[in-house]
C-alpha positions as CSV (number, residue, x, y, z in Angstrom):
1,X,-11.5,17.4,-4.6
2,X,-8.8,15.6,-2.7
3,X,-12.0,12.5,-2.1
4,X,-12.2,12.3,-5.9
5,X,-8.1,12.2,-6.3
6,X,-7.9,9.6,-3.6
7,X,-10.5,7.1,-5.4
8,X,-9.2,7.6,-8.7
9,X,-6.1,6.3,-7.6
10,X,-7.4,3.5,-5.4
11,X,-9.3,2.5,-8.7
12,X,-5.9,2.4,-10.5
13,X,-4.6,0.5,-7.6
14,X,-7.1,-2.3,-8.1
15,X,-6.2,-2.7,-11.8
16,X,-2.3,-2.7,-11.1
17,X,-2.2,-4.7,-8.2
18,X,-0.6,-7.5,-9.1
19,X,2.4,-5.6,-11.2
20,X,3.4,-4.1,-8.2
21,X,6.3,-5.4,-5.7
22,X,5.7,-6.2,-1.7
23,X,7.2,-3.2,-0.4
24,X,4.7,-0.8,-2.8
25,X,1.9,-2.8,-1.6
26,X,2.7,-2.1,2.1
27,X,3.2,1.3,1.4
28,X,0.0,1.3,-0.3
29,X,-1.9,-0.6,2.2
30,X,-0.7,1.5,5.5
31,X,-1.5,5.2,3.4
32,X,-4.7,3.5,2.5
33,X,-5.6,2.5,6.3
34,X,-4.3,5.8,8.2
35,X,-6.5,7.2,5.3
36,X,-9.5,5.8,5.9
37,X,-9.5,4.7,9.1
38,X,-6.7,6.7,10.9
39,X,-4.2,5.2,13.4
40,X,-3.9,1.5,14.0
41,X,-5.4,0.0,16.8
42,X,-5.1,-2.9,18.9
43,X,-2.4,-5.2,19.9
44,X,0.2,-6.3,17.4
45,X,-0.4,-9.7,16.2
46,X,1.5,-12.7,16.8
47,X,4.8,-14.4,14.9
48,X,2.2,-17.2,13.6
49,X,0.0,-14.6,11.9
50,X,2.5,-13.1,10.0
51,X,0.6,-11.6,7.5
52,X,-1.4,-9.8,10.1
53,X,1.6,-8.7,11.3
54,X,3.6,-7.1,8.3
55,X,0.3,-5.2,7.5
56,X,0.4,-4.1,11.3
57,X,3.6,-3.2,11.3
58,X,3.4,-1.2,7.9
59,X,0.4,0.8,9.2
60,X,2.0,1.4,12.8
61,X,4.9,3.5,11.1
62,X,2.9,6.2,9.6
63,X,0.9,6.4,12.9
64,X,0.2,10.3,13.9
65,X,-0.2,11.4,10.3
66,X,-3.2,13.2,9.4
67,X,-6.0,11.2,7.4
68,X,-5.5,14.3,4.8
69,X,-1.5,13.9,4.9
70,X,-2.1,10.0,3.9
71,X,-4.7,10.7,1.5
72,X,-2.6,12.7,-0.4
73,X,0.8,10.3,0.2
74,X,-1.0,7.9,-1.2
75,X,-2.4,10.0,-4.5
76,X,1.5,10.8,-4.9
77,X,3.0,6.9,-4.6
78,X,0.1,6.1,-6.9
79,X,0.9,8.6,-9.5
80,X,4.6,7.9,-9.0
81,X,4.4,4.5,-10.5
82,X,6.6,2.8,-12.9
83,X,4.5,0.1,-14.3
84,X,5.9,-0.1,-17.9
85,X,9.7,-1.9,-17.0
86,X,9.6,-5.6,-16.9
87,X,10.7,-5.5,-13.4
88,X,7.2,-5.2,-12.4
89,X,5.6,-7.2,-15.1
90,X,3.8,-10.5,-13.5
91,X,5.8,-12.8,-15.0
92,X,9.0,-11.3,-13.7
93,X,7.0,-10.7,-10.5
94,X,6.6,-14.5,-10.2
95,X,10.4,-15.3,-11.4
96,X,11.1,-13.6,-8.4
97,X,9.0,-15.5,-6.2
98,X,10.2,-18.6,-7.5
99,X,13.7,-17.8,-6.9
């Protein structure tokens, strides 16, 4: 049941993706990882992979919660989303980036 709540909402991740802000995604990225994979391993990376990093360190702070716990954390951001203000909409999403 909880499998079949957990891939509906990674589908409607995949669909909103690009609506959503940075600090969503790495909330969506680290529930998605303890999720499926469980705690992070390996050494942090380095200040010149900073990409690698952020994702790291995003996953590293939920470390210790259950597979089940970030399942259903991440069924609850999903569901939680406000997708219909313009704050979110990609051309304001790029406005930002520009700025």
């Amino acid at each position: 049941m909880i499998e079949d709540q957990f891939a509906e909402a990674c589908a409607k991740v995949e669909r909103v993706y690009t609506r959503l802000d940075n600090t969503t995604v790495r909330k969506i990225y680290a529930y998605y990882k303890q999720a499926t994979v469980g705690d992070v391993k390996g050494k942090r990376p380095g200040v010149l992979r900073l990409r690698d990093r952020i994702k790291y360190d995003s996953w590293s702070s939920i470390s210790g919660m259950t597979m089940n716990d970030a399942m259903l954390a991440y069924i609850e951001l999903v569901d939680n989303f406000t997708l219909g203000s313009e704050s979110v909409s990609c051309e304001a999403r790029e406005a930002q980036l520009e700025r």
